[in-house]
C-alpha positions as CSV (number, residue, x, y, z in Angstrom):
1,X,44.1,44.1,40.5
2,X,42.3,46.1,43.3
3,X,41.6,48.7,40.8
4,X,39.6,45.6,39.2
5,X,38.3,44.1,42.0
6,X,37.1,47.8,43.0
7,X,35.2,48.1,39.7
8,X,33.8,44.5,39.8
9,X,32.2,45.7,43.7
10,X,30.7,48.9,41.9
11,X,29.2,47.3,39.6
12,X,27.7,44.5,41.6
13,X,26.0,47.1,44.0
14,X,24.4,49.3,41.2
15,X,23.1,46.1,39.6
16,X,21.9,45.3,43.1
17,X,20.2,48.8,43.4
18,X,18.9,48.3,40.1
19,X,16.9,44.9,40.8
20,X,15.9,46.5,43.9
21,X,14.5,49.5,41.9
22,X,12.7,47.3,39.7
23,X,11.1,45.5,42.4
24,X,9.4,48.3,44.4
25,X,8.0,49.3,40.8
26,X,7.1,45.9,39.9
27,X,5.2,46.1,43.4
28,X,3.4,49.1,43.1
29,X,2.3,47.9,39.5
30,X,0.8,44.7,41.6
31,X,-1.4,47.1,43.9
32,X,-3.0,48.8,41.0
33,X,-0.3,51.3,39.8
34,X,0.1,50.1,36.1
35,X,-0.4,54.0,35.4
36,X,3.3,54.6,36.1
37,X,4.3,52.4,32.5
38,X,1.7,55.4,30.9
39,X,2.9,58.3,32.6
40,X,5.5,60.5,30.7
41,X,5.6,63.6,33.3
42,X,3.8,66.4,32.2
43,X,2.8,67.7,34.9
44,X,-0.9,68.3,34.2
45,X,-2.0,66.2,37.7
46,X,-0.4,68.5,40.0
47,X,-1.6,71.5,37.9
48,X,-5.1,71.0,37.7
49,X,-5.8,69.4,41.4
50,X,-7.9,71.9,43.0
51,X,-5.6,71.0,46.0
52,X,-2.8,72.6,44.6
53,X,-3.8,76.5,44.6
54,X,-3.8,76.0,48.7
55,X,-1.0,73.6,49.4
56,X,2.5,73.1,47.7
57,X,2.7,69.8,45.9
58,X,3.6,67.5,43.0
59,X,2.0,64.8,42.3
60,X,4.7,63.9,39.4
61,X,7.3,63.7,42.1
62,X,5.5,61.1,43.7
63,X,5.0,58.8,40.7
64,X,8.6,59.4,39.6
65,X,10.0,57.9,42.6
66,X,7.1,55.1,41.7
67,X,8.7,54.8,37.9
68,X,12.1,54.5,39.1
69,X,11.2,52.4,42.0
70,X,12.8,54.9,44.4
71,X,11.8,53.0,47.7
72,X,13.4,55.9,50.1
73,X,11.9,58.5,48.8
74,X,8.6,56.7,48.3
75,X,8.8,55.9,52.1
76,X,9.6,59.7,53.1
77,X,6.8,61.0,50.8
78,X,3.6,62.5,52.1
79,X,1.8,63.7,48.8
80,X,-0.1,60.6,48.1
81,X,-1.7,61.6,51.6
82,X,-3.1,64.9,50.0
83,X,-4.8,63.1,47.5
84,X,-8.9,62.9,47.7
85,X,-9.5,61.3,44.8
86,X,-11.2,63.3,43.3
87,X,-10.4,61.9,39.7
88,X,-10.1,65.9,38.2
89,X,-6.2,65.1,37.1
90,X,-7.3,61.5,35.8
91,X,-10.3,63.1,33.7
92,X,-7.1,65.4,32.3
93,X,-4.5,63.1,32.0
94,X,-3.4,63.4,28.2
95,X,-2.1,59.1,28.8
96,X,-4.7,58.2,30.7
97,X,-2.5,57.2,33.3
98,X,-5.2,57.7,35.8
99,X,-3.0,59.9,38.3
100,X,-5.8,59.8,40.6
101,X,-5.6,55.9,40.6
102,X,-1.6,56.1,41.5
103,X,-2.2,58.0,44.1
104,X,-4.1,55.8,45.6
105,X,-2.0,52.6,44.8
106,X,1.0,54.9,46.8
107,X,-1.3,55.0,49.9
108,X,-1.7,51.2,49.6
109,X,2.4,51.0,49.2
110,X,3.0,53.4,52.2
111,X,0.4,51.5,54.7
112,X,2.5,48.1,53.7
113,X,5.9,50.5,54.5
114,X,4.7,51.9,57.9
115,X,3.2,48.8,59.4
116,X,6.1,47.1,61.1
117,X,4.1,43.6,61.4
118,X,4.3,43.1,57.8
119,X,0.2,42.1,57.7
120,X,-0.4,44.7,55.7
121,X,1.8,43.2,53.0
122,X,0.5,39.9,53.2
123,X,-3.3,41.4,52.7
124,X,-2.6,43.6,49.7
125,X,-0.5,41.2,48.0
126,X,-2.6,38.3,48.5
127,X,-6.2,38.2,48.3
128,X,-6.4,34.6,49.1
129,X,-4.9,35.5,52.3
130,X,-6.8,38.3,52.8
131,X,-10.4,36.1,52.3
132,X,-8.7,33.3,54.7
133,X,-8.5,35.9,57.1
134,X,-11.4,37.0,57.2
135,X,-13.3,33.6,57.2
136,X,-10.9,32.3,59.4
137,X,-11.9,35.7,62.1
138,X,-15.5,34.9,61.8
139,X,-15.0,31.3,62.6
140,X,-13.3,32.4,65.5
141,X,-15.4,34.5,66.8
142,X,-18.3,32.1,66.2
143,X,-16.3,29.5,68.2
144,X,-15.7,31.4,70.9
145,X,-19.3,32.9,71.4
146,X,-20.9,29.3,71.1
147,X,-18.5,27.9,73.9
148,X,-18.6,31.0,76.1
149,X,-22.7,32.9,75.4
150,X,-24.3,32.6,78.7
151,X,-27.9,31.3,79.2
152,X,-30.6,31.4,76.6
153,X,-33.9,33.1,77.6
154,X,-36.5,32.6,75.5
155,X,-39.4,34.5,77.0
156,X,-38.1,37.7,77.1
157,X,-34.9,39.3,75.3
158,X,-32.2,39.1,77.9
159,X,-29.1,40.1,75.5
160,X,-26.9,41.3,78.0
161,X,-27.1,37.7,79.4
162,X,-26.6,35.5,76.2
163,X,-23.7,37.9,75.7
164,X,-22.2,39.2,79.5
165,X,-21.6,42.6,79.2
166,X,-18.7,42.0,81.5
167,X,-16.9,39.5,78.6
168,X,-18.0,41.9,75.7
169,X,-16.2,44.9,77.4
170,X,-13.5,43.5,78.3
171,X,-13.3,41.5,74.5
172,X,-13.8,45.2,73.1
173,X,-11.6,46.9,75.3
174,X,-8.7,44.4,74.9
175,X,-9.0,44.4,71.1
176,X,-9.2,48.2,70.6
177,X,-6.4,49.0,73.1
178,X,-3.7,46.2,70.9
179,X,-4.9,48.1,67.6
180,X,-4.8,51.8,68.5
181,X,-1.3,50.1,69.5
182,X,-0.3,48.8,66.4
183,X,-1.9,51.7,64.6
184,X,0.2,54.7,66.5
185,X,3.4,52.6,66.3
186,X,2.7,52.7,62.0
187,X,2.2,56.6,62.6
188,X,5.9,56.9,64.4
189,X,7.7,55.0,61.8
190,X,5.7,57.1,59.2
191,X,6.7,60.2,61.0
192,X,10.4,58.7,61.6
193,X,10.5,58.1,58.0
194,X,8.8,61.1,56.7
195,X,10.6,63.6,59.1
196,X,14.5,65.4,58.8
197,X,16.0,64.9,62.5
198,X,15.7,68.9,63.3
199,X,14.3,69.2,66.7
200,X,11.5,71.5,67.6
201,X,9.9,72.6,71.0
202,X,7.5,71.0,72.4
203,X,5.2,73.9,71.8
204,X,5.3,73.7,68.6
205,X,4.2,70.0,68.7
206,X,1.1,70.9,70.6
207,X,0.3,74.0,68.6
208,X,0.6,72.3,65.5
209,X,-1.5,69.3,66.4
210,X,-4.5,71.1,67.7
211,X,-3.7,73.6,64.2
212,X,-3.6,71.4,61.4
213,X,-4.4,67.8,62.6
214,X,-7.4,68.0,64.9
215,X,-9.4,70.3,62.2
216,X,-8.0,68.1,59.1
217,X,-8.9,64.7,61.3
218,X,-12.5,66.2,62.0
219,X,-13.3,67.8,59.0
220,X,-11.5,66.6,55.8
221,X,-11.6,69.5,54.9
222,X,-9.1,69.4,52.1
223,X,-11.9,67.2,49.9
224,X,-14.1,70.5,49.9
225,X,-11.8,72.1,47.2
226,X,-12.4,69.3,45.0
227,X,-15.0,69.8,42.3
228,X,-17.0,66.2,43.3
229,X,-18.3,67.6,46.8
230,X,-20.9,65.0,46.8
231,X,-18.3,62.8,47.9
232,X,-16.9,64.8,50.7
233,X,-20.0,64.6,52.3
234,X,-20.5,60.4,51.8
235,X,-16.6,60.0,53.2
236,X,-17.9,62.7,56.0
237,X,-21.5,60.4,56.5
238,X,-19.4,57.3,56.9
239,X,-17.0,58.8,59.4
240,X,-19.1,60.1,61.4
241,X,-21.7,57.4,61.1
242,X,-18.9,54.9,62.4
243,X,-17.7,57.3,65.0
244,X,-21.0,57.3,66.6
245,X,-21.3,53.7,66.5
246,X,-17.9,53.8,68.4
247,X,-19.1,56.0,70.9
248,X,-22.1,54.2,71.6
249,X,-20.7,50.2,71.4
250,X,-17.5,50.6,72.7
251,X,-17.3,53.9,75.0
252,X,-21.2,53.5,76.4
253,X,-21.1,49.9,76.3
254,X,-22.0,49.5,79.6
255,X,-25.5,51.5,79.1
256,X,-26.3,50.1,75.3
257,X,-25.8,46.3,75.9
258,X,-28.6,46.1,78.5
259,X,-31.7,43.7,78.3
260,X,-33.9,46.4,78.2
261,X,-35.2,47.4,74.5
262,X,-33.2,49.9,73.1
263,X,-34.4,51.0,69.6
264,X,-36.9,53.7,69.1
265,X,-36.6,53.2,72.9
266,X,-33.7,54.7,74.6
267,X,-32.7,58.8,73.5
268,X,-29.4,57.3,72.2
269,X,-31.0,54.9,69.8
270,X,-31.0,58.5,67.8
271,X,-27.4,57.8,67.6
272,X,-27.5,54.3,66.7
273,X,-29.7,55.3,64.1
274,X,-27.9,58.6,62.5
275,X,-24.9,55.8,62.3
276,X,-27.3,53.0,60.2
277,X,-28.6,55.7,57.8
278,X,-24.8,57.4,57.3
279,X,-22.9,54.6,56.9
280,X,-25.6,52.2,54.4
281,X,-26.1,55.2,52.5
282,X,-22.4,56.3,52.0
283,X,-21.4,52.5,51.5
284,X,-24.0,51.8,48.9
285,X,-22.9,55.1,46.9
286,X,-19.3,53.8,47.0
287,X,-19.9,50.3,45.8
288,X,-22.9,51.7,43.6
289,X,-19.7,54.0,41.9
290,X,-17.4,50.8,42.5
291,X,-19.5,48.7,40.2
292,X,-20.5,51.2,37.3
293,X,-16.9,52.6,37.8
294,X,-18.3,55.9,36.5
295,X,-15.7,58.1,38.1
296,X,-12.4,57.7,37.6
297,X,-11.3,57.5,41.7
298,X,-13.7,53.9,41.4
299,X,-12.4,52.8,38.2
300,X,-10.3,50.4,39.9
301,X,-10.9,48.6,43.2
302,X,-8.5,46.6,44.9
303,X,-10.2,43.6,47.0
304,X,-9.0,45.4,50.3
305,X,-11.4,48.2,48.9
306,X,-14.6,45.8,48.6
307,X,-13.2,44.0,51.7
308,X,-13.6,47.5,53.5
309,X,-16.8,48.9,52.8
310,X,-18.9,45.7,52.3
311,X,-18.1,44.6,56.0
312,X,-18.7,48.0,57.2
313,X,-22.4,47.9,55.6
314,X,-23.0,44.1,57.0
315,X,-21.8,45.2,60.3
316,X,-24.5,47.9,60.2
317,X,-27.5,46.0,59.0
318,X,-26.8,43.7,61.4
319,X,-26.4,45.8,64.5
320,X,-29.8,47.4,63.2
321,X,-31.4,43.9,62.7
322,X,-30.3,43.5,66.5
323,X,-31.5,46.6,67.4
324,X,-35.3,45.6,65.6
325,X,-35.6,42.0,67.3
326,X,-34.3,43.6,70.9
327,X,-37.2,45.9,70.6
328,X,-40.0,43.9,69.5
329,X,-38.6,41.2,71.6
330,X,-38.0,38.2,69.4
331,X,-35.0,36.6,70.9
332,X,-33.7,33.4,69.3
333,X,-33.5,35.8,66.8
334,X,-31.8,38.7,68.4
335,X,-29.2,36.3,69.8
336,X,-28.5,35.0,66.3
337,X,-28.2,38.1,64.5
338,X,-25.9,39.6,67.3
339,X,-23.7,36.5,66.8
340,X,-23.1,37.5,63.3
341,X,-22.6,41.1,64.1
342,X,-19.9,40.6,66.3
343,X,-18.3,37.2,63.6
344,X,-18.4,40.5,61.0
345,X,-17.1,43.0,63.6
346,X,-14.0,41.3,64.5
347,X,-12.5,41.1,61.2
348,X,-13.4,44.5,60.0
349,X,-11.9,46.2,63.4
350,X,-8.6,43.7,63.5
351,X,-7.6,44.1,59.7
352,X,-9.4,47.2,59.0
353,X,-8.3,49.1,61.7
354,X,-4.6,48.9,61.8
355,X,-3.4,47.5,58.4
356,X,-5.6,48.5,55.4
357,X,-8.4,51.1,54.7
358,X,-9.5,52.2,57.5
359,X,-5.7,53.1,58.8
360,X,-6.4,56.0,56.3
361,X,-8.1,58.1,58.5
362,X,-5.1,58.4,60.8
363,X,-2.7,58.8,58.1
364,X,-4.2,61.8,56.1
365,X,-4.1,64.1,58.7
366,X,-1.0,63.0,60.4
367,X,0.4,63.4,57.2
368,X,-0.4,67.4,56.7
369,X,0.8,67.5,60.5
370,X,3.9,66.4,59.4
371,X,4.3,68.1,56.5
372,X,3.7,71.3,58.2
373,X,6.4,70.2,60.9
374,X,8.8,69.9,58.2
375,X,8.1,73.2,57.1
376,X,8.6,75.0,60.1
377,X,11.6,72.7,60.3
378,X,13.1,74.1,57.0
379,X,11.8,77.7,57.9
380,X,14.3,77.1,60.4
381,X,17.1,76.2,58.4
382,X,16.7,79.3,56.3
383,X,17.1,81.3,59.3
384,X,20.1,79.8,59.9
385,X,21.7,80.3,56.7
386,X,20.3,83.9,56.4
387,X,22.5,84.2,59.3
């Protein structure tokens, strides 16, 4: 009887594990992974990425524990991280199973794994909710800046009075401080997840950040082996172009949100500028490649994709619009423009930032900072058995 009731329990948890299986792969199929019903692991992605002569990896590892729906090892996995997207393995993939495409769809899966809100989920896996979230931002913002703007001057441009500095500083202060919150807490549970429990000086730590994430965060430089370089440049333009408008409308606040005219104007305008030209051309390459989907990395776009890069161009025409009326002094206009700069703003930074695209940026080269941890970590291991 307890030999039989024993059995029974097995077989209940490995159905159990089973249904679990087929719902992480059921999931990634849902995020834009229907390449892992193609794939039939031949290993031709991980042999011809360009990646691959410089850094050990396999790609057909990673959508193996996507086929089998392998949620534990999906979550410890970093190699979708290496991944530019190049679209070299797709081009080669004898099933057009689009390897390049999986990759991406594992990035998608890991964001929704590391965010411990569970936002992420709800915007990858709804795109109703993720367009009612956004509308719902704007309104929001739009609420609060016609119930709180201060005094409309109409003879001159008086921007820094329609909207206080004081309120916008402290608005962009408060917002960027919960985010890089949320966003570094999503970094520890992927480095909690990703990372055996060896310890390692605190040396180590410091060495290995300033060695491998620093120049990986800064450069990209992984995308140069890639064949397309074109694009390493555009994700490099957009980067920096936003960086810059970081630095100037959230660090230098204080000096750019003045009433004085600022475009053409003030030396920093050359900023503001180098930021409008990177990040409109480098946006309307992408959506130019999204739409004609000649390559395969833009083959397929999920709407957190469009949801990214078409507020990110808005968000600089806008500021540039602002920029144009401040200067030539048209103000009703330059009020209302900056209104729906900062209604686009909002929504791009608050689910941008922490919970889909954007979250990227931090995650790449965390990732290679991790992975080398982990090597040093086995290095150490081998030590000890040599021993």
């Amino acid at each position: 009887m307890i030999l039989k009731l024993r059995t029974t329990q097995i077989a209940l948890t490995s159905l159990l594990q089973k249904e679990k299986e087929a719902e992480t792969a059921d999931l990634i199929i849902k995020l834009g992974g229907e390449g892992i019903r193609k794939c039939y692991q031949c290993g031709s992605c991980t042999a011809i990425c360009p990646i691959s002569e410089h850094y050990m990896i396999s790609f057909r590892k990673s959508i193996k524990y996507a086929q089998l729906g392998l949620k534990e090892k999906l979550s410890s996995d970093l190699t979708p991280w290496l991944c530019y997207a190049c679209g070299e393995c797709s081009n080669s993939c004898p099933r057009d199973a689009n390897p390049s495409e999986l990759m991406m769809t594992l990035r998608r899966y890991l964001t929704m794994i590391y965010d411990w809100t569970g936002i992420s989920r709800l915007l990858y896996l709804n795109s109703k909710i993720l367009l009612s979230a956004i509308i719902s931002l704007s309104v929001l913002t739009g609420i609060i800046i016609y119930f709180l703007h201060g005094p409309i001057i109409t003879d001159r441009v008086a921007l820094a009075t329609f909207a206080p500095v004081e309120l916008v500083e402290a608005t962009g202060r408060l917002i960027f401080v919960s985010l890089a919150s949320i966003l570094l807490l999503n970094t520890f549970r992927m480095y909690r997840l990703s990372s055996s429990r060896i310890k390692l000086s605190l040396g180590i730590y410091i060495k290995e950040f300033f060695k491998t994430f620093l120049p990986n965060f800064l450069t990209q430089r992984f995308f140069k082996y890639c064949s397309e370089k074109r694009y390493w440049v555009v994700h490099l333009l957009i980067f920096y172009g936003y960086v810059a408008s970081l630095i100037l409308f959230e660090v230098l606040l204080f000096i750019t949100h003045s009433n004085d005219p600022f475009l053409f104007i003030s030396p920093l305008s050359i900023i503001g500028l180098f930021s409008a030209f990177s990040i409109t051309y480098g946006g309307f390459v992408v959506i130019h490649g999204r739409v004609k989907k000649t390559k395969p990395l833009w083959k397929y776009s999920h709407p957190t994709d469009w949801m990214f890069i078409i507020l990110l161009i808005l968000i600089c025409l806008t500021g540039l619009l602002t920029g144009i009326f401040r200067s030539i002094g048209w103000s009703i206009a330059t009020y209302m423009v900056f209104s729906i700069h900062l209604m686009i703003v909002v929504p791009f930074l608050i689910l941008g930032v922490p919970f889909t695209k954007w979250s990227h940026i931090v995650y790449r080269p965390f990732a290679l900072y991790f992975g080398r941890l982990n090597e040093i970590r086995q290095s150490k291991i081998q030590e000890v058995v040599r021993l």
